[in-house]
N, C-alpha and C positions, 0 to 999 in steps of 0.2 A: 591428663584428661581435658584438661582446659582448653591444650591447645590443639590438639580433637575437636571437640566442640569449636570452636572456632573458625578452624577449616569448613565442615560443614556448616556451618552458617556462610560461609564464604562462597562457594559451591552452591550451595540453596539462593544465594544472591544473584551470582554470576546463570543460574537454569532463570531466573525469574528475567532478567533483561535478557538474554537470548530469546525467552518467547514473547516479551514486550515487544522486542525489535522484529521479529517473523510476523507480527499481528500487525506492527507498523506498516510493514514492508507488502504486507498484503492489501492493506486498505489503500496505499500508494500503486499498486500496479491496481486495484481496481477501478481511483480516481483517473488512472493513465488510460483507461482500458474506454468509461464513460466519455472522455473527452475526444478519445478517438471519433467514440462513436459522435458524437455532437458534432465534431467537425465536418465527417462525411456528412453527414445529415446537411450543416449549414451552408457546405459545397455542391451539394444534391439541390438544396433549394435555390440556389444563385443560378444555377442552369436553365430549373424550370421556369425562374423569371425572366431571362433570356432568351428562352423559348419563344415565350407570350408575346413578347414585343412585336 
């Protein structure tokens, strides 16, 4: 029985860093996703100041 319990605790570990790592992995593509955005953005304004000129 012990070594039952064990497994599932082991199992209960191994689901806890799988979704550690999907929650990781999500706030990483959204950090990827803002900096997109911020670049266009900061490429968009280098043109309009070349515009102006």
């Amino acid at each position: 029985m012990r070594n039952f319990s064990n497994k599932i605790e082991a199992i209960n570990s191994l689901i806890a860093t799988i979704e550690a790592k999907s929650e990781l992995q999500a706030h990483i593509l959204k950090s990827n996703f803002t900096l997109k955005k911020l670049s266009l953005i900061a490429e968009q304004s280098k043109k309009c100041e070349w515009r102006e000129r």
